[in-house]
N, C-alpha and C positions, 0 to 999 in steps of 0.2 A: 294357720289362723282362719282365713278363709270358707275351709271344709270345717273348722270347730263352730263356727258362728250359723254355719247352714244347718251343722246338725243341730245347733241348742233353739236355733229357730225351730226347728221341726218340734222338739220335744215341747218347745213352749204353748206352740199350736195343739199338741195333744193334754198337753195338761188344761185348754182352755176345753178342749171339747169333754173332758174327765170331769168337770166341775161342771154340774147343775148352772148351781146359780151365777157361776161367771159368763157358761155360755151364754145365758138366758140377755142378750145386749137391750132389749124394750124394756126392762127395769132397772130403775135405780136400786141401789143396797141400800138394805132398810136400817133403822137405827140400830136393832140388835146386830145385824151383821155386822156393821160398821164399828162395835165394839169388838165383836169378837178379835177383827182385824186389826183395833188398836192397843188390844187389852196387852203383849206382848212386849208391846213398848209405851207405853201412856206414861209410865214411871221413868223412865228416861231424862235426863237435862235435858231443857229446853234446844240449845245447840244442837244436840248431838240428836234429838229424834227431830229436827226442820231437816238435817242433814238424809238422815233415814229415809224419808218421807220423798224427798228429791229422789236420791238415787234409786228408790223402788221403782221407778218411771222409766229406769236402766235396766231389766232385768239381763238383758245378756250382758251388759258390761260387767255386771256385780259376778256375776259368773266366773269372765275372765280374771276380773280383778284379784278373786278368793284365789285362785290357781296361781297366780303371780306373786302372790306372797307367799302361799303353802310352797312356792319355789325358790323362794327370798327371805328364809327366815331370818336370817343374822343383820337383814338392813332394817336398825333404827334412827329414829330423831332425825338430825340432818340429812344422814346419807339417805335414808329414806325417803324424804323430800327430794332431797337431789336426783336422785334414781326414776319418782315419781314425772319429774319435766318430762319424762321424753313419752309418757304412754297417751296415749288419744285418748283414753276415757272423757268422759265427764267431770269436772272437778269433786260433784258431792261423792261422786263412786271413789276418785283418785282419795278423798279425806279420809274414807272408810279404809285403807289400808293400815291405819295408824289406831284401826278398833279391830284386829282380826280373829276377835270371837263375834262380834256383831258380824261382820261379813262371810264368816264362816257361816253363823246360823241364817242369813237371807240368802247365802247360797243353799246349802241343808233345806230351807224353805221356799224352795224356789215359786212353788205355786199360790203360796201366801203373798209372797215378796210382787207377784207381776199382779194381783188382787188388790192387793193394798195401793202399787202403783196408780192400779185403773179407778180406786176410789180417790184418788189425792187427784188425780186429773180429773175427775167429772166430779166429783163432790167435795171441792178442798173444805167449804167452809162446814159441811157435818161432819168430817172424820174432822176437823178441831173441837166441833162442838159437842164428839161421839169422849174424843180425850179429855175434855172437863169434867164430861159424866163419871168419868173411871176415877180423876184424882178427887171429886169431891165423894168418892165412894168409899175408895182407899183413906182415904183424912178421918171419914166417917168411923169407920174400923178403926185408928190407931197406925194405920200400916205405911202414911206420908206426913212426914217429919222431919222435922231439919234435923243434922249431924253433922259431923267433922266430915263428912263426905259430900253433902248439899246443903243448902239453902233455899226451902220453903216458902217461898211467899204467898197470901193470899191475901187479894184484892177483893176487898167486899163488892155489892151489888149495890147497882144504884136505879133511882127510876130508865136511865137511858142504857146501861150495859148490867150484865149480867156478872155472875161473881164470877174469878179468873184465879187462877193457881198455877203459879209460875216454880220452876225446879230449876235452878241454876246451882256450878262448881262452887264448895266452898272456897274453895282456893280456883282462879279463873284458867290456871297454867296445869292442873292438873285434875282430870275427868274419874270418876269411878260408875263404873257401869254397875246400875241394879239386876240384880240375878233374883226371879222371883215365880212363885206357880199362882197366875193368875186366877183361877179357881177358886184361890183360897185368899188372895190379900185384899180382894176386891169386896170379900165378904160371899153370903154365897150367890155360885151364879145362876141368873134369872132365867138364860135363855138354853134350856136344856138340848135344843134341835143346832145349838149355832156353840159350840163347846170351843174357847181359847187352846192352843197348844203351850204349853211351856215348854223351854227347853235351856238346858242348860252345858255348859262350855265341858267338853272334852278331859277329862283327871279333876274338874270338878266336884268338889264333895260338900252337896247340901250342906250346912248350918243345922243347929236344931231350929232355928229361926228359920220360916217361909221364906223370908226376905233378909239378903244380905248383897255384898257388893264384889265386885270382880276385884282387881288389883289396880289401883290409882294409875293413868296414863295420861304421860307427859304431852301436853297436844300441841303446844308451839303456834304454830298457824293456822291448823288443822279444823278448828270450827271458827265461824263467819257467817252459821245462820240462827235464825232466829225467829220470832212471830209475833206480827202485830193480833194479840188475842180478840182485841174489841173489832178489828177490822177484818178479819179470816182472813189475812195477808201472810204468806211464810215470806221473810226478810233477810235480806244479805248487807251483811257488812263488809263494803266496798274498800276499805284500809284492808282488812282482814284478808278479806277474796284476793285482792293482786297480790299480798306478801304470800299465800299460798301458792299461786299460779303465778310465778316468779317469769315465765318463758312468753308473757305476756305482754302487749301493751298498756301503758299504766293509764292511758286514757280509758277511764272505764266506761264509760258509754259508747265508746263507738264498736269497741274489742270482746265484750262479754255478752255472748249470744242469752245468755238463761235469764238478765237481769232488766225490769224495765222499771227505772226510778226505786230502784231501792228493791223493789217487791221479785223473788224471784221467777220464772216462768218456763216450761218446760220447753227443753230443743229436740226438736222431733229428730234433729240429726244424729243422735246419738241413741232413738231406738232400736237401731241397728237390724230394721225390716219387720218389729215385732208388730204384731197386729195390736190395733187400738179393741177396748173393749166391746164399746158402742160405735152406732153410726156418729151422734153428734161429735164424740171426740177423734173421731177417724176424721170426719170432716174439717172439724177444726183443728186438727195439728198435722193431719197427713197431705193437705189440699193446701198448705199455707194461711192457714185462717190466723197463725198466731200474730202475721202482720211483720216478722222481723226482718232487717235487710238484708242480712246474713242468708236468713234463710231462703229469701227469695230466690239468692244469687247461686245459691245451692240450687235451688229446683229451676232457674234456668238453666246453670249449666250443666244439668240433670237429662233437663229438653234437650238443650245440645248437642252431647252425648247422644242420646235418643235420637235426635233428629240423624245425627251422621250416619250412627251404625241402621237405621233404615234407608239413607242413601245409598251408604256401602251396601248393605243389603241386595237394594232393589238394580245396582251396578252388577252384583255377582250376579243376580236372576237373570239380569241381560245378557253379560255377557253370556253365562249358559246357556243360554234360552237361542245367543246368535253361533256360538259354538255347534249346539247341539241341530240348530236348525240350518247351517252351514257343512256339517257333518251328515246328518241327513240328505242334504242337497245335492252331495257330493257322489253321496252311497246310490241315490237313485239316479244319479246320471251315471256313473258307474252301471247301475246294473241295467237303465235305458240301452247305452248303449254296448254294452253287452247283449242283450235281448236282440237289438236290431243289427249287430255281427251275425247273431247264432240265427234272428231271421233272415237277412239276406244271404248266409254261406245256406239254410237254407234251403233259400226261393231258389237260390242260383243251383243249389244240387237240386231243387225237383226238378228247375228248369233243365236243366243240362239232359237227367234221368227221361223228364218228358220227352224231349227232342231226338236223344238217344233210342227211347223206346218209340217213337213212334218213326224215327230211323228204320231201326231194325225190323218193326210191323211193315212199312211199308217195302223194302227192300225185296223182303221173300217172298212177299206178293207179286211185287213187280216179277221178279226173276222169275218165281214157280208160273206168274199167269201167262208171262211172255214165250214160258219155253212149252206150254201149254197150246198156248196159243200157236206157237209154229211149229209144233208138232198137229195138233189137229186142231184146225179151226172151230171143228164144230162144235168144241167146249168153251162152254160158260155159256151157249146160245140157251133160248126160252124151249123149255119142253115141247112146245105146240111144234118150232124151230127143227127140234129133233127130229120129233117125229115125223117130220116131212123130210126126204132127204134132198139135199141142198142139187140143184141141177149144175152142170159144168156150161162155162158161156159157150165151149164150144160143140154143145154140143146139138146136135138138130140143123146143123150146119145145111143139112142137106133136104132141109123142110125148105118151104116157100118162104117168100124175102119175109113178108111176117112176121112168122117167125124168126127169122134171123135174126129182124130188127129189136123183134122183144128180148131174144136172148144180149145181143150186146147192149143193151140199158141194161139188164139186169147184172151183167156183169162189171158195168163201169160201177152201178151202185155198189155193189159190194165191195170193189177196189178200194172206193172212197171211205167206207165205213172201218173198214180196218187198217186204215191208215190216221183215221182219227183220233186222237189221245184222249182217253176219258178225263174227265174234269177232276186234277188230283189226287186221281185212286193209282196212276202210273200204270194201269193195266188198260185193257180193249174192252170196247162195249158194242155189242152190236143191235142193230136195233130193227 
């Protein structure tokens, strides 16, 4: 049910932006439109098109409703009522299951049907004023008249109201729906850019008469509305309404969201997400403008809703948010201190390598210089060194004491020098 309502919403939105002049929300429908869209039913019982006119305001309910019954063919009269308590719809959508060729054809007409809605919600009192135009046109022609099927009445005009033409049940327990091609009963039509649809019911077979009537239907409780003509008020009969909507509380003012004093009024809870035509009527029925307690209590706890699932919300972003940054935290000290194992195994292997290598540098120095060294001193000495060869202390022994004396200093220096350890190179320096 859920995926049907998403879809019929989507298609509703396409058939708004399909249509010119529906898209077009900065204007009213003008008088000829306003016929066009009544001309289909204007011939109607007064009952039975208040009833129409409501439910148009439903267009997805009217939807499911047609499918509900095209699934339900064999529940009439009671059990059909009874059957009817348990569906959510709307009541004026729930009444139309007990006409299902009118419901068939506003489903078939889906894009008329959510049209006519958006004119009954922004312009109730000219689509009334668009349907007197039609029945004093139709009266004009011959074509609205009382019979064993209605009752005709026309209210003359007076300086304060205007003239009024009222179509009620000959018999009040049993309805005959007019079947007619607006085109032609209305006389001819004026507005050639704004053309009426006709249509008619399924194994249907026109009349040689333009106008004739469907099959008498027993309605039991089933209509309850009405119109105050001189006031452009559509009217609910309160006896009527709760014998219908039997699952009800019978206290009608606290219990019936549609009803204020009598006069009925749209519940925006049962447009089931469809978009309003205009700004003004989005604002006033989607924003709470229509003032009802019901509905308030709905769009609080609308907020409510709203309000949690952004708390849960903003709880799941945290918690992720401390997951992922705790995970994070985790991965970089993980890999810190990996980083600082693989540098200090490392420092410690260059360390070791270094100390190793300059081991082993220095070792075969020491060895090669020492075994140099005691095999012949007089390597590693300064060239100039060489080149002079080095005297023995004892030698000259036999010179004067002088000399003597210079030769043994010169030998104790030299003693001393090669007994010296050069400054950390581990070898001999002479100097």
């Amino acid at each position: 049910m859920k995926a049907l309502r998403l879809f019929l919403v989507a298609v509703l939105a396409m058939l708004a932006l399909a249509h010119p002049a529906w898209a077009d929300d900065a204007k009213p429908f003008k008088p000829d439109e306003l016929e066009q869209l009544v001309a289909p039913i204007a011939l109607y019982p007064d009952s039975l098109l208040a009833q129409v006119m409501m439910a148009s305001t439903y267009p997805l309910e009217i939807v499911e409703a047609e499918r509900w019954v095209k699934n339900n063919p064999n529940l009439k009269d009671k059990a059909l009522d009874d059957a009817l308590q348990s569906q959510s719809w709307d009541a004026s959508v729930k009444s139309l299951a007990a006409f299902p060729q009118v419901l068939q054809m506003m489903n078939d007409k889906l894009d008329w049907t959510q049209r006519l809605g958006d004119a009954v919600l922004a312009q109730q009192a000219d689509v009334m004023s668009a349907v007197q135009r039609l029945r004093t046109k139709a009266q004009a022609e011959g074509n609205l008249k009382s019979s064993k099927e209605q009752t005709v009445t026309v209210v003359q005009a007076t300086a304060q109201q205007p003239q009024v033409i009222t179509i009620e049940p000959a018999q009040p327990q049993v309805v005959y729906v007019p079947t007619y091609n607006p085109t032609v009963v209305y006389g001819p039509w004026p507005y050639p850019a704004y053309q009426p649809f006709y249509w008619y019911p399924p194994g249907y077979t026109a009349a040689a008469s333009f106008f004739s009537f469907t099959a008498g239907v027993a309605v039991g409780a089933a209509l309850w509305g009405n119109f105050d003509w001189h006031h452009d008020d559509i009217n609910i009969n309160v006896n009527r309404y709760n014998d219908f909507n039997r699952n009800v509380n019978r206290n009608f003012n606290n219990v019936n969201n549609n009803v204020r004093n009598n006069n009925w009024q749209h519940d925006p809870g049962h447009r089931g997400g469809v978009q309003y035509r205009d700004n003004a009527t989005q604002q006033r029925f989607a924003h709470g403008g229509r003032g009802n307690a019901n509905t308030a209590q709905n769009r609080d706890a609308f907020r409510g809703r709203a309000d949690a699932q952004r708390q849960n919300l903003g709880n799941v972003d945290r918690g992720t948010l401390q997951q992922r940054d705790g995970n994070q935290a985790r991965q970089a000290g993980n890999l810190d201190r990996g980083q600082n194992r693989q540098s200090g195994n490392l420092d410690r292997g260059q360390g070791r390598d270094a100390q190793q290598q300059r081991a082993n540098t220095n070792r075969p120095a020491q060895q090669h210089t020492g075994n140099l060294d005691r095999q012949n001193p007089n390597r590693g000495a300064t060239p100039q060194r060489q080149a002079q060869p080095r005297e023995n202390a004892f030698q000259g022994v036999d010179r004067g004491g002088s000399a003597s004396r210079a030769a043994a200093s010169r030998g104790a220096s030299s003693r001393a020098n090669i007994q010296r350890p050069a400054g950390g190179g581990g070898g001999f320096h002479r100097r």
